[in-house]
C-alpha positions as CSV (number, residue, x, y, z in Angstrom):
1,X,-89.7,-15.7,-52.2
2,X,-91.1,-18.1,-49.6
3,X,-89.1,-20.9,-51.2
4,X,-86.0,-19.1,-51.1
5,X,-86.0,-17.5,-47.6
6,X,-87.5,-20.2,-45.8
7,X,-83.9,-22.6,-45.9
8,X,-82.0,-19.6,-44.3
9,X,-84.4,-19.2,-42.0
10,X,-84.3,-22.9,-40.9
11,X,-80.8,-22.7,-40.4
12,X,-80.9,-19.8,-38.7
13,X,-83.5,-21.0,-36.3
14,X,-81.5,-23.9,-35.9
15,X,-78.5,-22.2,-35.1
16,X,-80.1,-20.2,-32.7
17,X,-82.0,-23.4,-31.1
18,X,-78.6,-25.6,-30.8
19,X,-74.7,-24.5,-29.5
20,X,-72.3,-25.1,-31.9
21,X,-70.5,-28.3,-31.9
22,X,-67.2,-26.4,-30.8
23,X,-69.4,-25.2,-27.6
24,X,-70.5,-28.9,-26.6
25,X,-67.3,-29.7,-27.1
26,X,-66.1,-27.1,-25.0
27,X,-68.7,-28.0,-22.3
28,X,-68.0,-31.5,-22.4
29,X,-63.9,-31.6,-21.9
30,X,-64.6,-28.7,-18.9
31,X,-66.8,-31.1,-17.5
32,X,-64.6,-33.5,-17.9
33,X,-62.0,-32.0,-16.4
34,X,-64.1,-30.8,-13.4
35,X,-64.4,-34.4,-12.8
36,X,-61.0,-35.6,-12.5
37,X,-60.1,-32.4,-10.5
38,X,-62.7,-34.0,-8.1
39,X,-61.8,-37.5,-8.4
40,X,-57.8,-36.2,-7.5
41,X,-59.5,-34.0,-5.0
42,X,-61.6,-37.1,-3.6
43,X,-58.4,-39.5,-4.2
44,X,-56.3,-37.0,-1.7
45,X,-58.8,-36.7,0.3
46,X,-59.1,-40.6,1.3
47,X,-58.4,-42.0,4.7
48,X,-58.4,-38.0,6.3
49,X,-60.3,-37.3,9.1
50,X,-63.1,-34.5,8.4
51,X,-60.2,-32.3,10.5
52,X,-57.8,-33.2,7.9
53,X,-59.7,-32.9,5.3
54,X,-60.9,-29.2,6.3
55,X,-57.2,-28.2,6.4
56,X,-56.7,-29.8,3.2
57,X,-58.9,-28.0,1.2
58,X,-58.2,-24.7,3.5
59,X,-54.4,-25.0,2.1
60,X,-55.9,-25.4,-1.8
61,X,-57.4,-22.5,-1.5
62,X,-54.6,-21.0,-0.4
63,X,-52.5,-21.6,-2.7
64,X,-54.7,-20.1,-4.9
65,X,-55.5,-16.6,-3.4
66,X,-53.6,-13.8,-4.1
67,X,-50.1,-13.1,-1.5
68,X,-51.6,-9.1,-0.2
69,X,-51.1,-6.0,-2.1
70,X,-47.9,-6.1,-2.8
71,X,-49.2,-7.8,-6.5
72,X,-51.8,-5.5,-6.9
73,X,-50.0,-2.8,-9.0
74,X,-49.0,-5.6,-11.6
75,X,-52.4,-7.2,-12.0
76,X,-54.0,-4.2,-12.6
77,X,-51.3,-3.6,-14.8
78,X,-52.1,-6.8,-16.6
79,X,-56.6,-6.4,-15.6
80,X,-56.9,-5.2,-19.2
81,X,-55.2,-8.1,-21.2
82,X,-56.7,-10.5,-18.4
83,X,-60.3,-9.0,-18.9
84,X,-60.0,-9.3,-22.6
85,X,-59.2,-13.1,-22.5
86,X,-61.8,-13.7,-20.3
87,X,-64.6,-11.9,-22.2
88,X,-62.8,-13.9,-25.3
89,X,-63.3,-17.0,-23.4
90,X,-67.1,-16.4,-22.7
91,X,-68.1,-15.9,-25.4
92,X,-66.6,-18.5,-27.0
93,X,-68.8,-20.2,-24.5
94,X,-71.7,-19.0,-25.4
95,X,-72.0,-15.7,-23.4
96,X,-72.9,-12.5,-25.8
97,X,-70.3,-9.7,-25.3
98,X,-71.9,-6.5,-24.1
99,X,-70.7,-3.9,-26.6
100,X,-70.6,-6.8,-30.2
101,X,-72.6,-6.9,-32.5
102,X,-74.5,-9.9,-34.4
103,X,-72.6,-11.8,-37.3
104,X,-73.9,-11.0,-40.6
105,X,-76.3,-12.2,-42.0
106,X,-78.2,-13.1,-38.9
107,X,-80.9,-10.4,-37.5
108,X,-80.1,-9.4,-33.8
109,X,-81.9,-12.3,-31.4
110,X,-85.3,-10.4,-29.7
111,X,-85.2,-9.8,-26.0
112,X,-88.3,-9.2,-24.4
113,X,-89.7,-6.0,-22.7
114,X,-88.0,-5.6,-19.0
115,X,-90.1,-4.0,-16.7
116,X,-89.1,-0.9,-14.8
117,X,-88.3,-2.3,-11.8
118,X,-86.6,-5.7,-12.6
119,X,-82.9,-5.2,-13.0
120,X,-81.1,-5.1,-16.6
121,X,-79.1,-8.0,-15.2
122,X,-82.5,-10.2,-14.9
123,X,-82.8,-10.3,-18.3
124,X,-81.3,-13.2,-20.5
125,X,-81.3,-14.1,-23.8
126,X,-84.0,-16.6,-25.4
127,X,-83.3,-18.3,-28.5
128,X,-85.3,-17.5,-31.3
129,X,-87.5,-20.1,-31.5
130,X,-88.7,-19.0,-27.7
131,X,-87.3,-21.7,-25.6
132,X,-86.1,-22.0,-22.0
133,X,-83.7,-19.6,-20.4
134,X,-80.1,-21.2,-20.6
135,X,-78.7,-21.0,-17.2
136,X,-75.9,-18.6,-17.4
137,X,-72.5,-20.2,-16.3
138,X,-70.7,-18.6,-13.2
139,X,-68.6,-15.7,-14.3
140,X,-65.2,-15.6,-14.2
141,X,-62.2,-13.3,-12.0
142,X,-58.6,-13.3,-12.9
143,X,-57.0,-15.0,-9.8
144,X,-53.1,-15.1,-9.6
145,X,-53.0,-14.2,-13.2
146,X,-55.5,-16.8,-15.0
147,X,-59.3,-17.0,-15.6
148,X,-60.5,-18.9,-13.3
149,X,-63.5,-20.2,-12.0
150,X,-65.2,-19.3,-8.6
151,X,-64.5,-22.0,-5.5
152,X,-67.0,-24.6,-5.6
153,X,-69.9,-23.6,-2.9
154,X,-69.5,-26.9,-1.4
155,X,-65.6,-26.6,-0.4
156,X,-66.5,-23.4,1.2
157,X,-69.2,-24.5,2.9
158,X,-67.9,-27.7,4.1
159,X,-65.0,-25.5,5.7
160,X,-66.9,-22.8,7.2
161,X,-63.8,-20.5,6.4
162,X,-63.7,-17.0,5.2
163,X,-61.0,-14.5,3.8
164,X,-59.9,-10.5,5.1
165,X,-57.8,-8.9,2.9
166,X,-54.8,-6.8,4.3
167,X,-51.2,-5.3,4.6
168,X,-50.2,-9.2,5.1
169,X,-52.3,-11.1,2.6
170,X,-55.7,-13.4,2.5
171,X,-55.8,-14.3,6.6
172,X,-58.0,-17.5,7.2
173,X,-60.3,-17.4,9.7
174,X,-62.0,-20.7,11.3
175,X,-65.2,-20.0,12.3
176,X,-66.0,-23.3,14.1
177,X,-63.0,-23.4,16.0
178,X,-62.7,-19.2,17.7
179,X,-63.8,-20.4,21.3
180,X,-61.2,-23.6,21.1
181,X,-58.8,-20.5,20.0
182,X,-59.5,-18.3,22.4
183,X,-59.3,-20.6,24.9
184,X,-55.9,-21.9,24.1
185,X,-54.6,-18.6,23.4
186,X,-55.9,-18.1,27.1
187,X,-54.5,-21.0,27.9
188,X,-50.9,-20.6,26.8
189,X,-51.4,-17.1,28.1
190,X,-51.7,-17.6,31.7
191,X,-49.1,-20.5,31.4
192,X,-46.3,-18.1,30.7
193,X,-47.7,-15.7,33.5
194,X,-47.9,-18.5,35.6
195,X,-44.1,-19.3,34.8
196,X,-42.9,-15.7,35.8
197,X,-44.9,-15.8,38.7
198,X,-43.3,-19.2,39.7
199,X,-40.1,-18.4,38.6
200,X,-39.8,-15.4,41.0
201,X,-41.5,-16.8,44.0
202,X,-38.5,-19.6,43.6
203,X,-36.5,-17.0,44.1
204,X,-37.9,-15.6,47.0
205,X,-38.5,-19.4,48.2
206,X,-34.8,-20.6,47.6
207,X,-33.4,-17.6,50.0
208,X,-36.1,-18.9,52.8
209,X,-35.1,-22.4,51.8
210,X,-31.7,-21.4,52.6
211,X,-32.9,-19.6,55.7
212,X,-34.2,-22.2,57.2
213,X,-31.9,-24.9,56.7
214,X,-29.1,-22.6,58.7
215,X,-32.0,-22.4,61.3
216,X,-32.4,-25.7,61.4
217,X,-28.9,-26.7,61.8
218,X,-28.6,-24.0,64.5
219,X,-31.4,-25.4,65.9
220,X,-29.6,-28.8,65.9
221,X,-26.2,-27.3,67.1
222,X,-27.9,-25.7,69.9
223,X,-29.7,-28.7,71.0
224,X,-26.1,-30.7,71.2
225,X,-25.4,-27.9,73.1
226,X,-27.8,-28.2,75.8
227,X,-27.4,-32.2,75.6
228,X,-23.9,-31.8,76.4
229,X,-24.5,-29.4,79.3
230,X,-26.9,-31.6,80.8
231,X,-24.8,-35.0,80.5
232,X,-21.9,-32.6,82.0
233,X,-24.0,-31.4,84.9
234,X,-24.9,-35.2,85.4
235,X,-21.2,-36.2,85.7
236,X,-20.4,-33.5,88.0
237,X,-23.4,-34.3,90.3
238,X,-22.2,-38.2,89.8
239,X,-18.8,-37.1,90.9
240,X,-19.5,-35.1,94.0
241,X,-21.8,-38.2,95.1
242,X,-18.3,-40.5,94.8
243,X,-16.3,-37.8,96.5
244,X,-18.7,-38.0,99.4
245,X,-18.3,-41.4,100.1
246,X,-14.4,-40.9,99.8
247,X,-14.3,-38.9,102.0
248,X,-16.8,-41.2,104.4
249,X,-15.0,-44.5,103.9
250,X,-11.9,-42.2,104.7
251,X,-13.0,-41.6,107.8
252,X,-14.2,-44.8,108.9
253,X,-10.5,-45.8,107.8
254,X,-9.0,-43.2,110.8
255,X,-11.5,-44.3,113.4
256,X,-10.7,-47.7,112.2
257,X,-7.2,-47.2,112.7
258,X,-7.7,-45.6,115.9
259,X,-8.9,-48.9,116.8
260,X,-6.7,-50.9,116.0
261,X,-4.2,-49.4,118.2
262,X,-6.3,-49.6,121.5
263,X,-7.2,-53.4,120.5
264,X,-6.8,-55.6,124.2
265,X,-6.9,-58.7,122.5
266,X,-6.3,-60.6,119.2
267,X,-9.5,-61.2,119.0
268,X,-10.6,-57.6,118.8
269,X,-7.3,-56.7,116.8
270,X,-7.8,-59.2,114.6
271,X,-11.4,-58.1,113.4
272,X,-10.5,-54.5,113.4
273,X,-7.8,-55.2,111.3
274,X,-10.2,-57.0,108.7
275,X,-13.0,-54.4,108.6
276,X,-10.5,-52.0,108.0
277,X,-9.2,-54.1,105.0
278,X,-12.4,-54.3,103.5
279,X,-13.6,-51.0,103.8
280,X,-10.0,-49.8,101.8
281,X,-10.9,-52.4,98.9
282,X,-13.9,-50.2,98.5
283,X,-12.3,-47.0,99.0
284,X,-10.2,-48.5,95.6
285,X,-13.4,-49.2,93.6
286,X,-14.5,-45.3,94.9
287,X,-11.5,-44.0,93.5
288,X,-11.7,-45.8,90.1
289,X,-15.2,-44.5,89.3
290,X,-14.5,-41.3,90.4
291,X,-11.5,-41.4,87.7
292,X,-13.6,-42.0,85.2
293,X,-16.1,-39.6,86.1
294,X,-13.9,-37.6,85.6
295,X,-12.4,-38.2,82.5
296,X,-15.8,-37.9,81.1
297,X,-16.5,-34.5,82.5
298,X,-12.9,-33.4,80.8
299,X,-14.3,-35.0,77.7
300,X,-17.6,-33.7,77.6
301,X,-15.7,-30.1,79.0
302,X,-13.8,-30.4,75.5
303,X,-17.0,-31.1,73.1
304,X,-19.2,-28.1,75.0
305,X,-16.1,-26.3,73.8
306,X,-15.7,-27.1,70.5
307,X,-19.6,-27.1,69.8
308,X,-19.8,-23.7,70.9
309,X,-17.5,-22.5,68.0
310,X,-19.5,-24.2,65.9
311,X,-22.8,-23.0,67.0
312,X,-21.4,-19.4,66.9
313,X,-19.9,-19.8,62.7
314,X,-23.3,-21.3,62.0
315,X,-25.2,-18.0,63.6
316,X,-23.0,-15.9,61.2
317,X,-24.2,-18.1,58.3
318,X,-27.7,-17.8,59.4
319,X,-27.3,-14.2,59.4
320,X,-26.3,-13.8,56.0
321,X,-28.8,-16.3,54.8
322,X,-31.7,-14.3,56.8
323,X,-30.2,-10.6,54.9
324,X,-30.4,-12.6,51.6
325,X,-33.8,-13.5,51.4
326,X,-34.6,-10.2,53.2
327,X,-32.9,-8.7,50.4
328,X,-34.2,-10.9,47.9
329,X,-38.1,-10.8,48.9
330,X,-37.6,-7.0,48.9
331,X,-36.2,-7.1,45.2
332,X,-39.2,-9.1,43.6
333,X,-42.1,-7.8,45.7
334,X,-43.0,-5.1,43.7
335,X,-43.1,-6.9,40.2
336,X,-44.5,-10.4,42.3
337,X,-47.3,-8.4,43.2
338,X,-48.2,-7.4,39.3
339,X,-47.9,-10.4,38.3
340,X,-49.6,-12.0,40.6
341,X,-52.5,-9.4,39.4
342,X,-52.3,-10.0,35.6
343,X,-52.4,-14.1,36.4
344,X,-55.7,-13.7,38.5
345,X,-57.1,-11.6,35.5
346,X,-55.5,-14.5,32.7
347,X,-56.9,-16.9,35.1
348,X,-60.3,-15.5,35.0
349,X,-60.4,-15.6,31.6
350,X,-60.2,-19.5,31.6
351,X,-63.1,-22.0,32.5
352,X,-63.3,-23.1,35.9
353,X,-63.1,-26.8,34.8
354,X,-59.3,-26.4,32.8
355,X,-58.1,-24.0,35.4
356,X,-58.1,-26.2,38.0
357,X,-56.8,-29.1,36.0
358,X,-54.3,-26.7,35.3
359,X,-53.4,-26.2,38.7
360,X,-53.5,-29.2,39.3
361,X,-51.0,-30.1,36.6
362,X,-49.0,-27.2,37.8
363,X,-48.3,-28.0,41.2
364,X,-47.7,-31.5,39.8
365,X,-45.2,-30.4,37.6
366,X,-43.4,-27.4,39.7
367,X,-45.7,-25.3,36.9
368,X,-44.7,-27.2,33.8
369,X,-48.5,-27.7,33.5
370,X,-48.2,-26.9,29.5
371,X,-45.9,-28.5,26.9
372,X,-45.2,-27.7,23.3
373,X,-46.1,-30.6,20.9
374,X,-42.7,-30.8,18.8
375,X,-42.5,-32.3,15.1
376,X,-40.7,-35.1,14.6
377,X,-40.7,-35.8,11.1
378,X,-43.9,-34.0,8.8
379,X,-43.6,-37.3,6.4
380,X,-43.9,-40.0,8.8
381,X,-46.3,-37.7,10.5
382,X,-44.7,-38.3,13.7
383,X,-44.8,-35.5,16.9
384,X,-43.9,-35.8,20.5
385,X,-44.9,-34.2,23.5
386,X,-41.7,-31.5,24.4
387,X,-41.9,-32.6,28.0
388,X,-41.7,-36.1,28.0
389,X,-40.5,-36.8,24.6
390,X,-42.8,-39.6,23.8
391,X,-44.7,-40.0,20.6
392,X,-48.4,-38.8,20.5
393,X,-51.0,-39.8,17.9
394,X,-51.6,-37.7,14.6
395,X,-55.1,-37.1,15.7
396,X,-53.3,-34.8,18.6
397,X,-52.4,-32.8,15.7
398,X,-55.9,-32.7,13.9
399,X,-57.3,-32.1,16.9
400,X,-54.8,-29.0,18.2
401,X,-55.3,-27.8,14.5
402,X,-59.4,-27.9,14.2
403,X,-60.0,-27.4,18.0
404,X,-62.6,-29.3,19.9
405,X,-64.8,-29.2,23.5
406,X,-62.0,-30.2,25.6
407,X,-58.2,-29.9,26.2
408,X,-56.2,-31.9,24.0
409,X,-53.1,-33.7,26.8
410,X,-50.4,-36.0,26.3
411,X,-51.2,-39.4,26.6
412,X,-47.9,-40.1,28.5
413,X,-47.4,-37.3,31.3
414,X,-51.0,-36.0,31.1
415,X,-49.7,-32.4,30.5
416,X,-51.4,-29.5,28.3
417,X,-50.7,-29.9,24.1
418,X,-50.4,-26.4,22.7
419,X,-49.1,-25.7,19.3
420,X,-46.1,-22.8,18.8
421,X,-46.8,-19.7,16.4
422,X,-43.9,-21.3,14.0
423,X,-45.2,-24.9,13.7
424,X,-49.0,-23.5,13.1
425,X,-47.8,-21.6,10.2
426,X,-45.7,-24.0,8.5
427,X,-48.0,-26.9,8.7
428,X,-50.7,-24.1,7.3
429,X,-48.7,-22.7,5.0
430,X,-46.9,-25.7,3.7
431,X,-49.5,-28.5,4.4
């Protein structure tokens, strides 16, 4: 009896003590296969940035994760077929089923005692000849249809990501970066406050722009005005003077003359008669300036007259222009004033170190303190600041994309990068 039980129950001990040879097999082609996914992976992952890398592996995983609810009628439709290959697949892998029962032929393999309070899932099976514990494989979970394995621990740690399940799908969340996100968000937040703010006050400040120039101009008109006057007043007093010593040399002429006519001699006659001739050449020269003097005072008479049309149209002007912006600063006072409340909060809400290089920028710019970095081409990997339109580095785009301890600006105009909500999800969605 010993000589015939004893083969069957050295083959039985060493098929308990070794895996089939279809199981090494098995376990060598899916190592195998684990290593060229990570040599591709590794391959793909050459000459990326850590940031590039992260968002790499971030779209993998993706890709992989189920797209919301909206699939979860027809995979529990299909969780029984599903569960049946996978509990097929495990145990040809060397997993026991639960509810199966040993071959025949072979006595069930013993199990020791588990204590009370150690869990039944503690428990694995020895072999019979009382060996180690085989370290049970990870289990499996139908993703998008398939068995497939669990994500390696060291993409998910490397990432620092996590998934929330909702109305809209797996939603990635990137732990590392939430204070460069909230910042931005911030950021771009009080940037479009700040551009309604702006955008009314130029409102109000074009009307007073207006204003003032007709006060200027006014201003201007008037002070013609008073020139004129004064040069007039100038060429009347200059006038009167030549009048007055018309009217002198006149009279010296008559006594002159009176003179002449009591003369006794021709001596006396004689130098009468040549004062008097002198004193008439003068009264010529008199008369000519006092012509002119004249003239002037009709010309300057004419411009007073003419200017003072114009100074009155441009007080009509400025009349208007001062019920416009009256008009217009009562219009936007009311929603100036809200708006001016919600940027202080926004603003607040920012560090004091990129709030005043964005006011800075701002006032710089006439508010454009923020531009949007646009893509050029995805291939090339080629994007350009919206502003200036000149090329920035890829690394802008890692860096808007990962976040980091500062604000990411163009190289060219020095303005604030911010990604839009459409180019963050296509190059997270499609990368």
């Amino acid at each position: 009896m010993s000589d015939g039980s004893e083969p069957g129950h050295s083959v039985r001990r060493l098929g308990q003590g070794r895996p089939p040879l279809l199981q090494i097999a098995r376990q060598t082609a899916d190592r195998m296969l684990d290593r060229l996914e990570r040599g591709a992976m590794d391959h793909r992952l050459e000459g990326l940035d850590l940031e590039e890398r992260r968002a790499m592996e971030v779209a993998d995983v993706v890709k992989a994760a189920p797209k919301g609810r909206d699939r979860q009628d027809g995979r529990d439709g299909d969780r029984g077929s599903e569960g049946e290959e996978c509990k097929n697949e495990r145990a040809r892998d060397g997993h026991r089923p639960a509810s199966t029962s040993p071959p025949p032929g072979r006595p069930p393999p013993r199990v020791p005692a588990a204590s009370p309070s150690a869990p039944p899932e503690s428990l694995s099976p020895r072999t019979r000849s009382g060996g180690p514990r085989r370290r049970a494989r990870p289990k499996s979970r139908p993703i998008g249809g398939h068995c497939a394995e669990i994500a390696p621990r060291r993409i998910r740690s490397s990432t620092e990501r996590a998934f929330r399940s909702g109305e809209n799908g797996a939603r990635l969340l990137y732990s590392p970066s939430e204070t460069w996100m909230s910042l931005m968000d911030n950021m771009v937040a009080l940037f479009r406050v700040d551009a309604q703010v702006r955008a009314l006050r130029g409102r109000v400040d074009s009307a007073r722009r207006y204003f003032d120039a007709q006060e200027r101009q006014l201003a201007e008109l008037s002070s013609r005005m008073a020139e004129l006057k004064a040069r007039r007043r100038q060429v009347a007093a200059a006038a009167g003077l030549l009048e007055n010593e018309v009217a002198t040399v006149d009279e010296r002429i008559e006594k002159l003359r009176k003179e002449l006519n009591t003369s006794a001699s021709n001596k006396q006659y004689s130098a009468v008669l040549a004062e008097m001739t002198t004193i008439k050449e003068n009264r010529r020269g008199l008369d000519e300036k006092l012509l002119a003097e004249m003239v002037q005072a009709e010309k300057l008479d004419g411009d007073i007259e003419a200017l003072e049309g114009e100074v009155a149209e441009r007080k009509g002007v400025r009349d208007v222009a001062k019920a416009q912006f009256d008009e217009r600063r009562a219009e936007v006072a009311e929603r100036l004033a809200e708006l001016e409340v919600e940027r202080s909060v926004k603003a607040a809400a920012v560090p004091p170190s990129e709030l005043e290089t964005f006011d800075e920028l701002a006032d710089m710019y006439d508010g454009e303190a923020m531009a949007i970095l646009n893509e050029v081409d995805r291939r090339r990997r080629e994007y350009a600041c919206d502003a200036c339109h000149v090329h920035v580095p890829f690394e802008t785009l890692s860096q808007l994309l990962g976040g980091g301890s500062s604000l990411v600006r163009c190289s060219a105009c020095g303005r604030i990068l911010f990604l839009n909500d459409e180019l963050r999800g296509a190059i997270t969605t499609k990368r």
